[in-house]
N, CA, C and O atoms as a GROMACS GRO file, in nm:
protein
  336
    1UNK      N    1   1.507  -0.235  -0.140
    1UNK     CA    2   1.366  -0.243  -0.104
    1UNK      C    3   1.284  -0.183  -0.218
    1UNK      O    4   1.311  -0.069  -0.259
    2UNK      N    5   1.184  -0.256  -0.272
    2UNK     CA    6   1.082  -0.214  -0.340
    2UNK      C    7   1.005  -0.110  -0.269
    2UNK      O    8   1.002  -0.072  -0.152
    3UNK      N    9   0.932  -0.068  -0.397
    3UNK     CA   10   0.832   0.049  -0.333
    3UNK      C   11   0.694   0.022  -0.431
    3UNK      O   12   0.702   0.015  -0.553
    4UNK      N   13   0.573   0.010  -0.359
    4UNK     CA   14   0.430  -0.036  -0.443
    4UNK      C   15   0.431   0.210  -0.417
    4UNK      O   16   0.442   0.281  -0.318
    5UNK      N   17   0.413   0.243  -0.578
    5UNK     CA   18   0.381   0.348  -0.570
    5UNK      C   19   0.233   0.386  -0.527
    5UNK      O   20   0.195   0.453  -0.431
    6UNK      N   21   0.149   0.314  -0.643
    6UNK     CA   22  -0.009   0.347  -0.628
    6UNK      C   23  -0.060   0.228  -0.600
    6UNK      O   24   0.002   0.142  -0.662
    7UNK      N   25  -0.160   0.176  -0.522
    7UNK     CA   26  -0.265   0.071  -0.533
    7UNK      C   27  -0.385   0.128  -0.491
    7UNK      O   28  -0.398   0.201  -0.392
    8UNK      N   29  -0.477   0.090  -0.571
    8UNK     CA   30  -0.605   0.157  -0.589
    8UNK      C   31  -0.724   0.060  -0.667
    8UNK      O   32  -0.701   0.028  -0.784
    9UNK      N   33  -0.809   0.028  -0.624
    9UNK     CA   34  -0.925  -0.024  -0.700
    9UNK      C   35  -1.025   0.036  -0.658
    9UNK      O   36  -1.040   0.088  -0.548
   10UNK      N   37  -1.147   0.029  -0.808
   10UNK     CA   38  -1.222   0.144  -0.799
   10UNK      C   39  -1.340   0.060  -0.667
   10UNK      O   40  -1.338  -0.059  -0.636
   11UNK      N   41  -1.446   0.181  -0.605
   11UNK     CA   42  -1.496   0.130  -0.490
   11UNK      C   43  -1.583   0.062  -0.500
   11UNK      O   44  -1.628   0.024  -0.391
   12UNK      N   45  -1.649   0.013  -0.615
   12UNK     CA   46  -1.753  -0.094  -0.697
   12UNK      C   47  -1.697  -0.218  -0.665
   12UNK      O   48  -1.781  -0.299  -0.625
   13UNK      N   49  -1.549  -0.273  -0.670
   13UNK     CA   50  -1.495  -0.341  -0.627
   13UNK      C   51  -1.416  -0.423  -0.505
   13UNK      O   52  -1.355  -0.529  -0.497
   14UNK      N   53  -1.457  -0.299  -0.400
   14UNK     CA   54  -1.426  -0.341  -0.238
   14UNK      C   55  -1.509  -0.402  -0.231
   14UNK      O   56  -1.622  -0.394  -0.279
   15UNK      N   57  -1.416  -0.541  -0.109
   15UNK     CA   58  -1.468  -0.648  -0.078
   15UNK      C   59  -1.482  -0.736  -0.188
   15UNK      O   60  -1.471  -0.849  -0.142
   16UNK      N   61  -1.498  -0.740  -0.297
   16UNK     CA   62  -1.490  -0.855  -0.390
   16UNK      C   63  -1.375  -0.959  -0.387
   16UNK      O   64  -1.404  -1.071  -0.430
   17UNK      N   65  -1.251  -0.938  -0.344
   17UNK     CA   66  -1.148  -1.004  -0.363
   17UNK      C   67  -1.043  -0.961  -0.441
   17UNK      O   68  -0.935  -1.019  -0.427
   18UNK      N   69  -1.054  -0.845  -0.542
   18UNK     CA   70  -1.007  -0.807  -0.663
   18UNK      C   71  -0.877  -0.753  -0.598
   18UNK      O   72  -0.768  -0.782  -0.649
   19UNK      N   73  -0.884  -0.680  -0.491
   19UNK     CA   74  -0.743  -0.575  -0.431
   19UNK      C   75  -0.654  -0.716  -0.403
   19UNK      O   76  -0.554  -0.750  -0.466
   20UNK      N   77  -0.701  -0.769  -0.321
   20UNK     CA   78  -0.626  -0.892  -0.272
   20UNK      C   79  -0.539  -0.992  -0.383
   20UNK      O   80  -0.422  -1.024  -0.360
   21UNK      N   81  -0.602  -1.031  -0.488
   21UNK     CA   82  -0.557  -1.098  -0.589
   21UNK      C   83  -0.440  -1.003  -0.686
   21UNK      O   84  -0.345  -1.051  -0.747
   22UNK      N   85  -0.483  -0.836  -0.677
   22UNK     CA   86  -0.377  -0.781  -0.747
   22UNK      C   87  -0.273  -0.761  -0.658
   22UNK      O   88  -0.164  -0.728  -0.704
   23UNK      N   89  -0.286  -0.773  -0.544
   23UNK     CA   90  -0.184  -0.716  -0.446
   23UNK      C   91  -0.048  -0.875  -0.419
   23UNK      O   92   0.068  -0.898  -0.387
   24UNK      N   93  -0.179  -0.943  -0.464
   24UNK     CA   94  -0.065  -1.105  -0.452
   24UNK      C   95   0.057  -1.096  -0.552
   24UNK      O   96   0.179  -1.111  -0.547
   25UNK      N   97  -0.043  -1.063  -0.652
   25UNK     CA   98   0.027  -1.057  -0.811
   25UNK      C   99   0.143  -0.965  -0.770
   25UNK      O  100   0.255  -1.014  -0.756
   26UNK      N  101   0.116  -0.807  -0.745
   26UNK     CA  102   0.204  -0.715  -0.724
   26UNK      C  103   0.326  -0.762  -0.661
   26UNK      O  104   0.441  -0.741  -0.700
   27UNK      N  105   0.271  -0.858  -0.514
   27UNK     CA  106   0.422  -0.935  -0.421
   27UNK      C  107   0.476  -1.000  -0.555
   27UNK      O  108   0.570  -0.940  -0.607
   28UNK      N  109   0.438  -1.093  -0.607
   28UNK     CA  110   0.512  -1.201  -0.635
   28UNK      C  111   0.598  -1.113  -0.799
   28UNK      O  112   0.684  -1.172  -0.864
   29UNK      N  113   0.562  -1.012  -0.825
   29UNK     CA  114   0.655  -0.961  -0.904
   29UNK      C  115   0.726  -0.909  -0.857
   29UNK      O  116   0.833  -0.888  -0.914
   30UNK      N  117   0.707  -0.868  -0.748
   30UNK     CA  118   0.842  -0.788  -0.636
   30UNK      C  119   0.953  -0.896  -0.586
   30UNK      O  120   1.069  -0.864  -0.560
   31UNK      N  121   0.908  -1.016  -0.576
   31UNK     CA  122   0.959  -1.100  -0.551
   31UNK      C  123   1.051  -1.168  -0.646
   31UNK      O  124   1.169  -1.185  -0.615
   32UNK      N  125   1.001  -1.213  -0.773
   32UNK     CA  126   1.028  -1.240  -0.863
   32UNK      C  127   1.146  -1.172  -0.916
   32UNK      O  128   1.244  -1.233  -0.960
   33UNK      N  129   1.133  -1.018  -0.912
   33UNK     CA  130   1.259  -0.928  -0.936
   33UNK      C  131   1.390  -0.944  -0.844
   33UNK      O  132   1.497  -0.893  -0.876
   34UNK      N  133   1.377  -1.003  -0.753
   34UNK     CA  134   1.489  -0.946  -0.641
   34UNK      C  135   1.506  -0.917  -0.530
   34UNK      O  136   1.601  -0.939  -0.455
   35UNK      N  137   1.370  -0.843  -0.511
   35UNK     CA  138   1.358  -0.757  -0.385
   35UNK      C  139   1.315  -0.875  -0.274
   35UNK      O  140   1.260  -0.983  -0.294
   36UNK      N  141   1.360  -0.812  -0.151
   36UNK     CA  142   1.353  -0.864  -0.028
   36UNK      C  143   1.225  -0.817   0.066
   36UNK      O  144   1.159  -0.891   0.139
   37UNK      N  145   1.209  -0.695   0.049
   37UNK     CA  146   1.131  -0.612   0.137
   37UNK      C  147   1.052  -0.500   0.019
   37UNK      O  148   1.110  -0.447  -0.076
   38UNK      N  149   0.939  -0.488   0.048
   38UNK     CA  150   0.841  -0.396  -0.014
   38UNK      C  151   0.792  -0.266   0.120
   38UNK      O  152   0.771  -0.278   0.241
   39UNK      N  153   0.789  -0.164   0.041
   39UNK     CA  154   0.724  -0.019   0.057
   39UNK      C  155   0.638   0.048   0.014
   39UNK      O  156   0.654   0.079  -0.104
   40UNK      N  157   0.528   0.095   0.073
   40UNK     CA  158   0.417   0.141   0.048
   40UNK      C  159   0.369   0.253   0.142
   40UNK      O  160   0.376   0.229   0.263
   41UNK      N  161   0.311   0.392   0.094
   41UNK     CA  162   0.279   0.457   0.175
   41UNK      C  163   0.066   0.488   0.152
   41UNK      O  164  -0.006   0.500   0.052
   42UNK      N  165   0.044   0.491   0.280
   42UNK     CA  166  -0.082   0.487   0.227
   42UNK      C  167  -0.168   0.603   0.332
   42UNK      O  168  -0.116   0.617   0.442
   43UNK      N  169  -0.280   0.678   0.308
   43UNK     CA  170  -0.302   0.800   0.393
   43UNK      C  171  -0.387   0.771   0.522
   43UNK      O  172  -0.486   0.699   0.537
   44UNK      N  173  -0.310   0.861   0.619
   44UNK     CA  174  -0.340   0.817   0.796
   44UNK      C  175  -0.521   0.812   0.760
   44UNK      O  176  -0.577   0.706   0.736
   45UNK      N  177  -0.549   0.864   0.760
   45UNK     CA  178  -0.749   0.865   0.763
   45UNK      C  179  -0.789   0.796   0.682
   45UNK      O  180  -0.894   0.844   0.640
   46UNK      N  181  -0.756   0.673   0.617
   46UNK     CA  182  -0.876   0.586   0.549
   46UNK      C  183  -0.814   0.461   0.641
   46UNK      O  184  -0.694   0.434   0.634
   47UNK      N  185  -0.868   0.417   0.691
   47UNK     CA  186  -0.903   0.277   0.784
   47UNK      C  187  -0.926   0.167   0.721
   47UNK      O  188  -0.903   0.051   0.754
   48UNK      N  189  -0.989   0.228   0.592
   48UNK     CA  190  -1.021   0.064   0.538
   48UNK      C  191  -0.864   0.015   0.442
   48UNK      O  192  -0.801  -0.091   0.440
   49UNK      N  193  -0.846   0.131   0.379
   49UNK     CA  194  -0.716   0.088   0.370
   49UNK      C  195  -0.591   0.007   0.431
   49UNK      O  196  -0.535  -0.093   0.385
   50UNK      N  197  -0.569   0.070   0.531
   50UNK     CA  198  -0.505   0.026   0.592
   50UNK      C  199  -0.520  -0.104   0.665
   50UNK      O  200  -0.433  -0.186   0.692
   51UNK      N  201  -0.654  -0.106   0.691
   51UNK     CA  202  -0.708  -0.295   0.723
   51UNK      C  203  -0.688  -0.374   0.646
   51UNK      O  204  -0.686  -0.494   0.674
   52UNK      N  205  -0.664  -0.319   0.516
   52UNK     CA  206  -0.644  -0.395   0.384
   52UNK      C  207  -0.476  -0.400   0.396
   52UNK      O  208  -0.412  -0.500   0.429
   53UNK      N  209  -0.426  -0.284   0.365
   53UNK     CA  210  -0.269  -0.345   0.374
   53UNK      C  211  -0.221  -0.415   0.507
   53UNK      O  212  -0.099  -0.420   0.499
   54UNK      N  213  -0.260  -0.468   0.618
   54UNK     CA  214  -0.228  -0.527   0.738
   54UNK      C  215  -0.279  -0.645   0.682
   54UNK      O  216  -0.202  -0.740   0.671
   55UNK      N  217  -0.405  -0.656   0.643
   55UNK     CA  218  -0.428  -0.803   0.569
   55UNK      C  219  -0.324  -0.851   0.518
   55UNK      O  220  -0.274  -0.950   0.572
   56UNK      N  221  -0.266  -0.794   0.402
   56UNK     CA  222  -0.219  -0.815   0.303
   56UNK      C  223  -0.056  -0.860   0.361
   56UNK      O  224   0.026  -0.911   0.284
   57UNK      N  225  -0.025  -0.832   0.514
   57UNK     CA  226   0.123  -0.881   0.530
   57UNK      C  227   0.190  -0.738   0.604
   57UNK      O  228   0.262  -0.738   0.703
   58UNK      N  229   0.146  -0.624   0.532
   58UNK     CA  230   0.189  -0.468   0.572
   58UNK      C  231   0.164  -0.497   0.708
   58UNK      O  232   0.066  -0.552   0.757
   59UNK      N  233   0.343  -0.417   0.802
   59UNK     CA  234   0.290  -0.334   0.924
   59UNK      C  235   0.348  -0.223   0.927
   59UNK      O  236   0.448  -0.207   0.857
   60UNK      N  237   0.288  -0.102   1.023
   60UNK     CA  238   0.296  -0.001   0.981
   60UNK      C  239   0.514   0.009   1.034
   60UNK      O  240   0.568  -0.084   1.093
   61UNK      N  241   0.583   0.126   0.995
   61UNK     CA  242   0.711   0.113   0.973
   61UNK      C  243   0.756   0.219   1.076
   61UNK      O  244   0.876   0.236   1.100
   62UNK      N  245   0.658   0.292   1.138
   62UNK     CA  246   0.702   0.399   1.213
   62UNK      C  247   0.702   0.521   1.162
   62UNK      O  248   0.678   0.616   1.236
   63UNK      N  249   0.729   0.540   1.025
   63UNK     CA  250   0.726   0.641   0.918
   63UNK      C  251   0.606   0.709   0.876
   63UNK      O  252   0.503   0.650   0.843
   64UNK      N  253   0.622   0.848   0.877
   64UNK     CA  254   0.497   0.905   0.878
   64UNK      C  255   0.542   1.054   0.723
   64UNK      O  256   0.656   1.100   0.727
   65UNK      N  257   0.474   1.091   0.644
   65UNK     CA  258   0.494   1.219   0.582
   65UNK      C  259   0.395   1.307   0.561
   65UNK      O  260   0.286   1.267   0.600
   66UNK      N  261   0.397   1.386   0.524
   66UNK     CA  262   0.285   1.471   0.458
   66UNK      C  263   0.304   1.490   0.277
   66UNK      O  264   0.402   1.496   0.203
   67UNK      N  265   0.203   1.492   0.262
   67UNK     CA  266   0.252   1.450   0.046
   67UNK      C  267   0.104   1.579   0.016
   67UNK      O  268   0.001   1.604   0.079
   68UNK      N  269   0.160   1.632  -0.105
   68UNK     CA  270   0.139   1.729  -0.164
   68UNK      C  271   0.060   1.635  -0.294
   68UNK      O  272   0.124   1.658  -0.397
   69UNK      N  273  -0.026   1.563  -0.316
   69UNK     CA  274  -0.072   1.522  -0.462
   69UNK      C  275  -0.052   1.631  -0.616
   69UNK      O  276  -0.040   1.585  -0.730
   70UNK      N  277  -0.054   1.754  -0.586
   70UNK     CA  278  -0.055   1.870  -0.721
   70UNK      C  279  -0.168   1.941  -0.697
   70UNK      O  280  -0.187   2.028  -0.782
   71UNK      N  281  -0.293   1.932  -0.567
   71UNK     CA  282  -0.406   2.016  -0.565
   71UNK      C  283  -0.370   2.095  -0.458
   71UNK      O  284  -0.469   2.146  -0.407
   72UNK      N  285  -0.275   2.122  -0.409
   72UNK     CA  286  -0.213   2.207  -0.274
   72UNK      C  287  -0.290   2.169  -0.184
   72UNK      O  288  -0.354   2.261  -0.132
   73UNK      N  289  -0.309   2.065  -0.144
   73UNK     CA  290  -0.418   1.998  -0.031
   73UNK      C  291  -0.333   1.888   0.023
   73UNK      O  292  -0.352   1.767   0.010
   74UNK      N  293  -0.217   1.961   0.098
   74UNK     CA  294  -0.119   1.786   0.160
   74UNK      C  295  -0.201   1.731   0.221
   74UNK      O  296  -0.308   1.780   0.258
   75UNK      N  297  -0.158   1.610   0.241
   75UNK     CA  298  -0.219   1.486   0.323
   75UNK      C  299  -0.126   1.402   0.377
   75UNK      O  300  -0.010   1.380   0.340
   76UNK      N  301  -0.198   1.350   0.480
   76UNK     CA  302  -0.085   1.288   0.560
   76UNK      C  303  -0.065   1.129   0.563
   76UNK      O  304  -0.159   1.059   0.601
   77UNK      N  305   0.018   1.090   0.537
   77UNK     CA  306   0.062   0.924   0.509
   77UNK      C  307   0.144   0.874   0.602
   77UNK      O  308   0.240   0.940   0.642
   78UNK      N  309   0.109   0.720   0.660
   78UNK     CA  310   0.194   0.668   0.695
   78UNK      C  311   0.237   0.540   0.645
   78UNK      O  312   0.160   0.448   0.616
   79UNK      N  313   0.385   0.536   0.634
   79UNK     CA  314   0.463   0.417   0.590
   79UNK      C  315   0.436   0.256   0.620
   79UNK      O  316   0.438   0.224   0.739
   80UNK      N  317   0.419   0.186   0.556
   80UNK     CA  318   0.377   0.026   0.581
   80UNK      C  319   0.485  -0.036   0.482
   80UNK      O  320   0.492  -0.001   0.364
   81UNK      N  321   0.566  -0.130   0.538
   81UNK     CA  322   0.610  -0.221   0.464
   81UNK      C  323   0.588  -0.376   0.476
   81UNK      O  324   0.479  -0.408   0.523
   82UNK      N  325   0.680  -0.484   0.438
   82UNK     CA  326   0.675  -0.638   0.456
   82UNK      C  327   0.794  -0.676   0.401
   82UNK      O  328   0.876  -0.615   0.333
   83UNK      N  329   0.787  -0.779   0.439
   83UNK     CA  330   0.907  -0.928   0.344
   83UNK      C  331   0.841  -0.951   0.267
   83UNK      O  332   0.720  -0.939   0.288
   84UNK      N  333   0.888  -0.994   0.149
   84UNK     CA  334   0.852  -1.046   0.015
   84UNK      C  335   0.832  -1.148   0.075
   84UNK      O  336   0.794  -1.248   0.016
   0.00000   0.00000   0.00000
């Protein structure tokens, strides 16, 4: 199983289409490589996110963590994957 580490576009760009078109791109190189199934973790409190990765094919996996970024301010994520 693949894993999408970061996806991020800056917020000038929500709603344009831009996440969607890189996120196609992103599958079809995941695809392209091998992989069967993709992984992505993305944080419980942004909504729009997550409307976006459910768009995109993501459902959530049951999986939940807490992640430390390097500012000692964990945050809490939950797991979304798909089929290639």
């Amino acid at each position: 199983m693949a894993e999408i580490h970061t996806f991020y576009s800056h917020p000038d760009s929500w709603g344009g289409g831009v996440a969607a078109v890189l996120m196609a791109e992103t599958l079809s190189h995941v695809r392209n490589d091998g992989f069967a199934q993709v992984h992505l973790w993305t944080l419980r409190d942004t909504p729009r996110s997550r409307r976006f990765h459910s768009k995109c094919g993501f459902t959530e996996c049951g999986t939940a963590r807490t992640f430390d970024f390097g500012d000692g301010n964990p945050l809490d994520q939950v797991g979304y994957q798909r089929v290639c």
